[in-house]
C-alpha positions in Angstrom: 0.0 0.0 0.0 2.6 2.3 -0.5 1.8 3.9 -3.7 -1.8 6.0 -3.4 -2.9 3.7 -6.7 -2.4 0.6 -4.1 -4.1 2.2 -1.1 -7.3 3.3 -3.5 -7.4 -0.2 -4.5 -7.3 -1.4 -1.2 -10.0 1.1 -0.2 -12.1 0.6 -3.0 -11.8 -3.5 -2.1 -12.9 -2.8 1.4 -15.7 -0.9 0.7 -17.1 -3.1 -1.9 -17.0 -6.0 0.7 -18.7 -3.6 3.3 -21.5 -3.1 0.7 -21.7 -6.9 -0.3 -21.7 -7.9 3.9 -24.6 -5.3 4.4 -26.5 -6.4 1.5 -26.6 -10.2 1.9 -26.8 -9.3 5.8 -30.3 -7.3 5.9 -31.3 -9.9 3.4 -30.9 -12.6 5.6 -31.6 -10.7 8.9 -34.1 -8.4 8.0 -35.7 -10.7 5.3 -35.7 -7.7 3.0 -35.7 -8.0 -1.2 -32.2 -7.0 -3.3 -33.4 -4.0 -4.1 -34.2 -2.8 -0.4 -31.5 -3.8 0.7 -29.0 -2.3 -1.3 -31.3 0.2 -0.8 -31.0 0.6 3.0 -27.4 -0.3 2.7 -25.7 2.5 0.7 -28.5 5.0 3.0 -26.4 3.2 5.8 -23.0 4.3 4.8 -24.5 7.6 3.3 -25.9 8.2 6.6 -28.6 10.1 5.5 -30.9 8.6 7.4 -34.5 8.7 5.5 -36.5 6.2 8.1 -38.5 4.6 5.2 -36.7 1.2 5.8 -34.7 0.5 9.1 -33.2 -2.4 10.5 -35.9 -3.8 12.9 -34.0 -7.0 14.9 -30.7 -6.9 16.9 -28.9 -8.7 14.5 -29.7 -6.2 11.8 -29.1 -3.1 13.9 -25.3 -4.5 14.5 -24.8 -4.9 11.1 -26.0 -1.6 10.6 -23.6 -0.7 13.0 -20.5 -2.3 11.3 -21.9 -1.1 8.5 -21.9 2.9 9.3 -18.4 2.6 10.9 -16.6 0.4 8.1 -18.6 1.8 5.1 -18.1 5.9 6.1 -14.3 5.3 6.8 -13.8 3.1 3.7 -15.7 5.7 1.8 -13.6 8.5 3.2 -10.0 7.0 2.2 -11.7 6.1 -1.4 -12.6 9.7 -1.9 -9.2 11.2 -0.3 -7.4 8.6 -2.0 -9.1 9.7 -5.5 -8.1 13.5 -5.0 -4.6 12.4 -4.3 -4.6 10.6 -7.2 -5.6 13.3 -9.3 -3.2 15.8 -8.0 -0.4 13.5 -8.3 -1.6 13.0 -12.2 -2.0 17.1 -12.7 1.7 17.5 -10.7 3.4 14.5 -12.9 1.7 15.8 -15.7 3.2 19.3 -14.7 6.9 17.9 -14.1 7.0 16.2 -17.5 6.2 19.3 -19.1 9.3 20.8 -17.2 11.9 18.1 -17.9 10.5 18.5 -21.3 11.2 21.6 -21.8 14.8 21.2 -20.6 15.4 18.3 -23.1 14.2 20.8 -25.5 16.6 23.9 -24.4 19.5 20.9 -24.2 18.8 19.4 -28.1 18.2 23.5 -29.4 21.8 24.3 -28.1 23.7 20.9 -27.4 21.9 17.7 -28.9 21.2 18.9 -32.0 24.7 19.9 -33.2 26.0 17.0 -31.4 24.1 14.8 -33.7 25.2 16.5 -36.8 28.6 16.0 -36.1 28.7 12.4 -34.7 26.2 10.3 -36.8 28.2 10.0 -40.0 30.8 8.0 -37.7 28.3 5.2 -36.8 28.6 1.8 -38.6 25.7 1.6 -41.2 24.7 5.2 -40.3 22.6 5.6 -43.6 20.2 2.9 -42.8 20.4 4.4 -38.8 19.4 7.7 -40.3 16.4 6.5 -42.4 15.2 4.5 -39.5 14.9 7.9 -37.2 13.5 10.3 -40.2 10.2 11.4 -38.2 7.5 11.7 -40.2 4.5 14.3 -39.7 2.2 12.1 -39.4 3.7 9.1 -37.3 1.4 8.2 -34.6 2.5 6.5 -30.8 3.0 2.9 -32.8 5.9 4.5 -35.3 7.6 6.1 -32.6 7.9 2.9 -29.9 8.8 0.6 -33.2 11.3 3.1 -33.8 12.2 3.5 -30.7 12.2 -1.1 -30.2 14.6 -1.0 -33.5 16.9 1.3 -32.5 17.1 0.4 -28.7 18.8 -2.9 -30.1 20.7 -1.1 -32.3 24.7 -2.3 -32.4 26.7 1.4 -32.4 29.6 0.9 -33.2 31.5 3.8 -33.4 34.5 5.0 -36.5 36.1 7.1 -34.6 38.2 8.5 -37.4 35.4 10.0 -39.1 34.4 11.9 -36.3 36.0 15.5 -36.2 37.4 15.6 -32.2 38.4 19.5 -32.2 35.0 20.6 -33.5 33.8 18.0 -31.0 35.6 19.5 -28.6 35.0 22.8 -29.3 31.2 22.5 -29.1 31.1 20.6 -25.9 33.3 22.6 -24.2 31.3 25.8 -25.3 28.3 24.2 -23.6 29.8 23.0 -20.2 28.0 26.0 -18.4 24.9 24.5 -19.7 25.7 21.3 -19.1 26.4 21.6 -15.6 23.2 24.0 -14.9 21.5 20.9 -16.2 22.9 18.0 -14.2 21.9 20.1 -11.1 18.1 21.1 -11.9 16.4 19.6 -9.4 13.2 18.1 -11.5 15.4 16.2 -13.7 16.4 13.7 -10.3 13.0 11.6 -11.5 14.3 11.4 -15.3 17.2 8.9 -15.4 17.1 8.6 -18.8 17.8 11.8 -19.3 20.1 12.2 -16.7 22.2 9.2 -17.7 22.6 11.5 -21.5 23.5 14.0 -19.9 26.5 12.5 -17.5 28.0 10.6 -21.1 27.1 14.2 -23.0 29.4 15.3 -19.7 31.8 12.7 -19.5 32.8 13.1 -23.2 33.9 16.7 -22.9 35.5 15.8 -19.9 38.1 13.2 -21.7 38.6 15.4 -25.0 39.0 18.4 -22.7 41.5 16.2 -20.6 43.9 16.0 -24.0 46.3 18.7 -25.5 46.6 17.1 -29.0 44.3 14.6 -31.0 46.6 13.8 -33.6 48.9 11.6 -32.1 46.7 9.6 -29.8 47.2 6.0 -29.6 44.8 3.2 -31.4 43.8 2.3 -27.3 43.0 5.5 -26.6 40.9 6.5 -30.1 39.0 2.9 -29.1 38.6 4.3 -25.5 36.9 7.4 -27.1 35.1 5.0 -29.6 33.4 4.1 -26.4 32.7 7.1 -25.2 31.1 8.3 -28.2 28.8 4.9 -28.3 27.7 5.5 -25.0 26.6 9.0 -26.1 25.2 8.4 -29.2 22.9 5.2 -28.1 21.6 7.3 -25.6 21.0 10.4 -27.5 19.0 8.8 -30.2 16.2 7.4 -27.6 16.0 10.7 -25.7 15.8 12.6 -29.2 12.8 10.0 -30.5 11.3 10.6 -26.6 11.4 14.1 -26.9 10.3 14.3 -30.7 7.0 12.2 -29.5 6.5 14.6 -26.9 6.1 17.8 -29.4 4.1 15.7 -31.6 1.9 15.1 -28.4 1.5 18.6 -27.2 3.0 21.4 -29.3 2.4 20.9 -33.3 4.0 23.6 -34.3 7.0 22.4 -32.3 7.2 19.2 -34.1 6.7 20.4 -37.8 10.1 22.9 -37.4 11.7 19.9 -35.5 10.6 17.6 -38.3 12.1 20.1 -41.4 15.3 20.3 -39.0 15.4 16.7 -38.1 19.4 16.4 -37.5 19.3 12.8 -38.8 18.1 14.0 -42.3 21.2 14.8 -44.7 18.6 17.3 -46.5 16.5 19.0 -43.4 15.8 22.3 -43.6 13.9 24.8 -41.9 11.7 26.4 -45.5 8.3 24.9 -45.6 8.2 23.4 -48.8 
């Protein structure tokens, strides 16, 4: 019962076996029909008290006892349990929107360009690309196939096609941003994010940590092979997540995003 979904179920159960005990009760006490005794059951909980049917033997009166005390506080917890539930839906819906909108401010000015300059070194990157070119009218089912595809996707990583100093040079122009990120509060319930952004992190942290690129071992260039993997496999779920997300709630979000789709060798931004 720790979640409030548990607890309303649990409520919901108890109260449903209160109602079921006073029905078949007064039935069987009080010799009453169904109808009646629903009836004089749910008036019971209600306590409202009408006096057109009452329980007329001692037996019945007890039940109608149990009844008042188990039915009210079961009814009680299913109602307070139903208002937390729909604050806790309003406020998740609320912190999505805000974790949302920092994936968004981290793909305008770090993801994006990120992309651009590290898909070309993926093994089989064309058919990688064509599997993530978005569509305006994919619904849900494109984007989790997509999303199934690509999860199982192998990565592997040509470093040599990958231009480290630009690299470089990008992430280390965004490590303000970076770090503002990793320590905004709302994003401590997002781990997928959060894990993106600690390899986005980690990767300017070991190009930043060399003076030269051009004379780097083939164990080290594997090591940033690795590096760049870990990035890249996580970047392309996020992006997919996040594209989904527009497509859900802002439109006119996800048509620019679509004509700028970073995976697409001819995105552009003219409507044409």
């Amino acid at each position: 019962m720790s979640s409030p979904v548990s607890r309303f179920r649990y409520y919901i159960l108890i109260l449903a076996l209160v109602i079921a005990t006073g029905v078949v009760g007064f039935i069987i006490l009080e010799g009453l029909s169904p109808l009646d005794s629903i009836y004089l059951t749910i008036v019971t909980i209600s306590t409202v008290g009408y006096g057109d049917i009452t329980a007329k033997t001692d037996a019945g009166k007890i039940l109608g006892i149990f009844v008042i005390l188990a039915g009210v506080g079961s009814f009680i917890f299913v109602i307070a349990n139903s208002i937390e539930l729909t604050l806790g839906r309003k406020e998740a819906i609320a912190r999505n929107r805000k974790v949302n909108m920092i994936v968004g401010v981290f793909f305008s000015e770090t993801g994006t360009p990120l992309i651009r300059k590290l898909k070309g070194a993926v093994t089989s990157s064309e058919i990688l690309n064509n599997s993530l070119l978005v569509q305006p009218d994919w619904a849900e089912r494109d984007f989790l196939t997509a999303k199934t595809h690509l999860g199982n996707w192998n990565y592997d990583i040509n470093i040599n096609k990958i231009d480290l100093v630009e690299v470089h040079r990008l992430l280390r122009g965004k490590r303000t941003l970076l770090v503002q990120l990793l320590q905004h509060p709302v994003l401590f319930e997002h781990e997928k994010f959060t894990d993106l952004l600690n390899a986005v992190f980690h990767l300017e942290e070991e190009l930043s940590a060399r003076d030269d690129f051009w004379q780097l071992p083939e164990s080290d260039l594997n090591h940033l092979a690795g590096d760049t993997k870990r990035v890249v496999s996580l970047i392309v779920i996020q992006w997919l997540d996040y594209m989904f997300h527009l497509k859900t709630n802002y439109p006119y979000l996800f048509s620019l995003a679509v004509r700028t789709n970073p995976f697409s060798n001819s995105s552009s931004p003219v409507v044409r």
